[in-house]
Residue, then its C-alpha position, 0 to 999 in steps of 0.5 A: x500500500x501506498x504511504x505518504x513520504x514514499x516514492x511512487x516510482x518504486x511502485x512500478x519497477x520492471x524486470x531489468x533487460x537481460x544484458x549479459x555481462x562478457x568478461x567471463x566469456x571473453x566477448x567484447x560487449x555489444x550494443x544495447x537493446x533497439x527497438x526497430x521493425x523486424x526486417x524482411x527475412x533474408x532469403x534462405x540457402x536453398x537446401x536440397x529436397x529430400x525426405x527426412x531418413x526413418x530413424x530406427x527405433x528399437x526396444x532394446x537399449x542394447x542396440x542402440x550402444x553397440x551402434x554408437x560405439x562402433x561409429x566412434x571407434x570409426x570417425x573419433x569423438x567430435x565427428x561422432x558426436x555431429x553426427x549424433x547431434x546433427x542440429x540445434x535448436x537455436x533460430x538464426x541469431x544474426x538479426x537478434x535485436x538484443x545485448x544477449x546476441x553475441x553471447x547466444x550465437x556463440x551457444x549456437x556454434x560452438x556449445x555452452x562451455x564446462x570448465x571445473x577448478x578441480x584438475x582431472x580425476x584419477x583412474x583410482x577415482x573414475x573406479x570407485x565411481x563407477x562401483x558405487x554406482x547410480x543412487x538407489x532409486x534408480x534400480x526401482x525405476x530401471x525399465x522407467x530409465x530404459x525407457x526414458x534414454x531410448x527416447x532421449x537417444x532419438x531426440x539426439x540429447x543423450x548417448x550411452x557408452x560402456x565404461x570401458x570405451x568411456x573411461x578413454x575419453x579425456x577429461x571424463x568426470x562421474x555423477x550418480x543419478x537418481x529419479x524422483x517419483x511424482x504423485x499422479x505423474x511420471x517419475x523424474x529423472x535427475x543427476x546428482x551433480x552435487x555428490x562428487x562436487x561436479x557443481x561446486x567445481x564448476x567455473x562460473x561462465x554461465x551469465x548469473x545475471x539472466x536468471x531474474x525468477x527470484x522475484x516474478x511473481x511480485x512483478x507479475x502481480x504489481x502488473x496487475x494491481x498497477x492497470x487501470x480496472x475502468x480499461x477491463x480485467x487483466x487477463x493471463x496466458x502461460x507459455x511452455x518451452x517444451x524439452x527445456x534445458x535439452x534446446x541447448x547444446x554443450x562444447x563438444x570437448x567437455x560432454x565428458x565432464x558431465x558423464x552419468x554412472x547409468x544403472x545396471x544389474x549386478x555383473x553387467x557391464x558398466x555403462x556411462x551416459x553423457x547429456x549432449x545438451x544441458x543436463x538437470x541437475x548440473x548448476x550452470x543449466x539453469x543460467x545458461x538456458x535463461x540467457x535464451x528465455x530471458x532474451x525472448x522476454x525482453x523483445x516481446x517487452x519492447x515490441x509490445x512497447x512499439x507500434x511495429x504491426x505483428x503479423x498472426x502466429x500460425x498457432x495463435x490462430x489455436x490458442x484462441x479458440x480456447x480464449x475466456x469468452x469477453x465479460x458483459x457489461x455490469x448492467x442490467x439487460x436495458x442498458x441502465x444500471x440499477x440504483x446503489x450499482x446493485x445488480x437488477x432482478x433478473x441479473x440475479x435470477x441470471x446469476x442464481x441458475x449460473x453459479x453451479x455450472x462452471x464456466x471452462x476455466x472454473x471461475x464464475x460467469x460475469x452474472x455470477x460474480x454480480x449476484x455474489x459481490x451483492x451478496x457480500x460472498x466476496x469483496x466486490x472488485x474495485x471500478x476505479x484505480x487507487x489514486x495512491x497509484x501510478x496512472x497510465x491510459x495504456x492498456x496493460x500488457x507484460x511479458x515475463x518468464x520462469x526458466x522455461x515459463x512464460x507469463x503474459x497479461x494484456x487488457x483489451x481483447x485487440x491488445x490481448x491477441x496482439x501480445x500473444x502474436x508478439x510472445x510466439x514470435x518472440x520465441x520463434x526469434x529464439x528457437x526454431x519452429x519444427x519444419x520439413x527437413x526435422x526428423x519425426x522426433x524433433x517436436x515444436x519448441x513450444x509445448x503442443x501438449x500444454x497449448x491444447x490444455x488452454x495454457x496458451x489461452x487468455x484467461x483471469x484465472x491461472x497457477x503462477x509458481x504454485x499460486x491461483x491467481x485470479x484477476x476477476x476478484x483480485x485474489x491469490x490463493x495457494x494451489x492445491 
C-alpha cells in the first residue's frame, strides 16, 4: 500500500533487460537493446529436397550402444558426436535485436562451455565411481530409465557408452543419478551433480545475471494491481518451452565432464551416459538456458512497447479458440444500471441458475460474480484505480518468464491477441519452429501438449509458481 513520504516510482519497477555481462566469456560487449521493425527475412540457402531418413527405433537399449560405439571407434569423438547431434535448436541469431546476441550465437556454434577448478580425476577415482554406482532409486525405476534414454537417444540429447570405451575419453568426470517419483505423474529423472562436487567445481561462465525468477511473481502481480480496472480485467496466458534445458547444446570437448554412472544389474557391464545438451541437475543449466528465455522476454517487452504491426502466429490462430469468452457489461439487460450499482432482478435470477455450472476455466460467469459481490460472498472488485497509484491510459500488457515459463497479461481483447502474436514470435526469434527437413522426433519448441490444455489461452484465472491467481476478484490463493 501506498504511504505518504514514499516514492511512487518504486511502485512500478520492471524486470531489468537481460544484458549479459562478457568478461567471463571473453566477448567484447555489444550494443544495447533497439527497438526497430523486424526486417524482411533474408532469403534462405536453398537446401536440397529430400525426405527426412526413418530413424530406427528399437526396444532394446542394447542396440542402440553397440551402434554408437562402433561409429566412434570409426570417425573419433567430435565427428561422432555431429553426427549424433546433427542440429540445434537455436533460430538464426544474426538479426537478434538484443545485448544477449553475441553471447547466444556463440551457444549456437560452438556449445555452452564446462570448465571445473578441480584438475582431472584419477583412474583410482573414475573406479570407485563407477562401483558405487547410480543412487538407489534408480534400480526401482530401471525399465522407467530404459525407457526414458531410448527416447532421449532419438531426440539426439543423450548417448550411452560402456565404461570401458568411456573411461578413454579425456577429461571424463562421474555423477550418480537418481529419479524422483511424482504423485499422479511420471517419475523424474535427475543427476546428482552435487555428490562428487561436479557443481561446486564448476567455473562460473554461465551469465548469473539472466536468471531474474527470484522475484516474478511480485512483478507479475504489481502488473496487475498497477492497470487501470475502468480499461477491463487483466487477463493471463502461460507459455511452455517444451524439452527445456535439452534446446541447448554443450562444447563438444567437455560432454565428458558431465558423464552419468547409468544403472545396471549386478555383473553387467558398466555403462556411462553423457547429456549432449544441458543436463538437470548440473548448476550452470539453469543460467545458461535463461540467457535464451530471458532474451525472448525482453523483445516481446519492447515490441509490445512499439507500434511495429505483428503479423498472426500460425498457432495463435489455436490458442484462441480456447480464449475466456469477453465479460458483459455490469448492467442490467436495458442498458441502465440499477440504483446503489446493485445488480437488477433478473441479473440475479441470471446469476442464481449460473453459479453451479462452471464456466471452462472454473471461475464464475460475469452474472455470477454480480449476484455474489451483492451478496457480500466476496469483496466486490474495485471500478476505479487507487489514486495512491501510478496512472497510465495504456492498456496493460507484460511479458515475463520462469526458466522455461512464460507469463503474459494484456487488457483489451485487440491488445490481448496482439501480445500473444508478439510472445510466439518472440520465441520463434529464439528457437526454431519444427519444419520439413526435422526428423519425426524433433517436436515444436513450444509445448503442443500444454497449448491444447488452454495454457496458451487468455484467461483471469491461472497457477503462477504454485499460486491461483485470479484477476476477476483480485485474489491469490495457494494451489492445491
Amino acid at each position: 500500500m501506498y504511504q505518504p513520504g514514499h516514492d511512487r516510482s518504486k511502485l512500478n519497477p520492471y524486470c531489468p533487460s537481460f544484458v549479459p555481462s562478457y568478461s567471463n566469456i571473453l566477448l567484447s560487449p555489444p550494443l544495447p537493446l533497439q527497438i526497430t521493425p523486424p526486417a524482411p527475412a533474408p532469403p534462405a540457402k536453398r537446401r536440397k529436397l529430400a525426405v527426412p531418413p526413418t530413424p530406427i527405433v528399437s526396444p532394446d537399449l542394447g542396440m542402440y550402444i553397440s551402434r554408437d560405439v562402433e561409429l566412434l571407434k570409426k570417425i573419433g569423438w567430435k565427428k561422432f558426436i555431429k553426427s549424433r547431434r546433427k542440429c540445434g535448436d537455436f533460430a538464426d541469431l544474426s538479426n537478434l535485436p538484443h545485448p544477449a546476441k553475441r553471447l547466444l550465437q556463440h551457444h549456437k556454434n560452438h556449445g555452452a562451455p564446462v570448465k571445473f577448478k578441480m584438475k582431472a580425476w584419477s583412474k583410482s577415482k573414475l573406479h570407485a565411481a563407477i562401483t558405487r554406482g547410480p543412487h538407489k532409486s534408480c534400480h526401482e525405476h530401471i525399465t522407467f530409465l530404459h525407457e526414458e534414454f531410448i527416447n532421449m537417444i532419438n531426440k539426439q540429447q543423450w548417448i550411452v557408452l560402456p565404461y570401458s570405451v568411456a573411461k578413454t575419453l579425456p577429461g571424463l568426470y562421474l555423477s550418480p543419478p537418481g529419479v524422483v517419483p511424482q504423485r499422479g505423474r511420471r517419475p523424474q529423472w535427475i543427476v546428482d551433480y552435487s555428490w562428487y562436487d561436479v557443481n561446486v567445481d564448476t567455473l562460473p561462465r554461465a551469465p548469473s545475471e539472466a536468471v531474474q525468477f527470484g522475484h516474478a511473481l511480485d512483478r507479475i502481480l504489481r502488473e496487475i494491481l498497477l492497470a487501470d480496472p475502468m480499461l477491463g480485467p487483466i487477463y493471463m496466458l502461460k507459455l511452455d518451452i517444451s524439452d527445456g534445458f535439452y534446446r541447448v547444446n554443450l562444447a563438444i570437448e567437455d560432454i565428458p565432464h558431465l558423464g552419468v554412472v547409468f544403472p545396471v544389474a549386478d555383473g553387467e557391464e558398466p555403462l556411462v551416459a553423457f547429456p549432449l545438451v544441458l543436463p538437470m541437475g548440473w548448476t550452470s543449466s539453469p543460467p545458461i538456458f535463461s540467457a535464451a528465455t530471458e532474451t525472448a522476454a525482453d523483445i516481446a517487452n519492447a515490441d509490445i512497447k512499439s507500434n511495429v504491426p505483428v503479423p498472426i502466429h500460425p498457432l495463435s490462430t489455436l490458442a484462441a479458440m480456447m480464449d475466456d469468452p469477453t465479460p458483459m457489461p455490469a448492467s442490467t439487460t436495458n442498458g441502465t444500471p440499477s440504483p446503489n450499482n446493485q445488480p437488477s432482478p433478473a441479473a440475479q435470477v441470471s446469476a442464481s441458475t449460473t453459479i453451479g455450472t462452471p464456466s471452462p476455466n472454473n471461475q464464475p460467469s460475469p452474472a455470477a460474480q454480480i449476484y455474489l459481490c451483492a451478496n457480500h460472498q466476496y469483496t466486490a472488485v474495485p471500478t476505479v484505480q487507487d489514486p495512491s497509484l501510478p496512472y497510465s491510459k495504456k492498456l496493460a500488457a507484460y511479458i515475463d518468464d520462469i526458466f522455461d515459463d512464460f507469463i503474459g497479461l494484456s487488457e483489451g481483447i485487440h491488445n490481448r491477441q496482439r501480445v500473444r502474436n508478439i510472445l510466439l514470435r518472440a520465441v520463434d526469434q529464439i528457437f526454431c519452429p519444427i519444419d520439413f527437413y526435422d526428423d519425426e522426433f524433433r517436436c515444436e519448441p513450444l509445448s503442443l501438449k500444454n497449448l491444447k490444455q488452454g495454457d496458451m489461452s487468455w484467461s483471469t484465472i491461472k497457477t503462477v509458481l504454485g499460486w491461483v491467481i485470479n484477476t476477476s476478484t483480485m485474489t491469490t490463493v495457494l494451489s492445491a
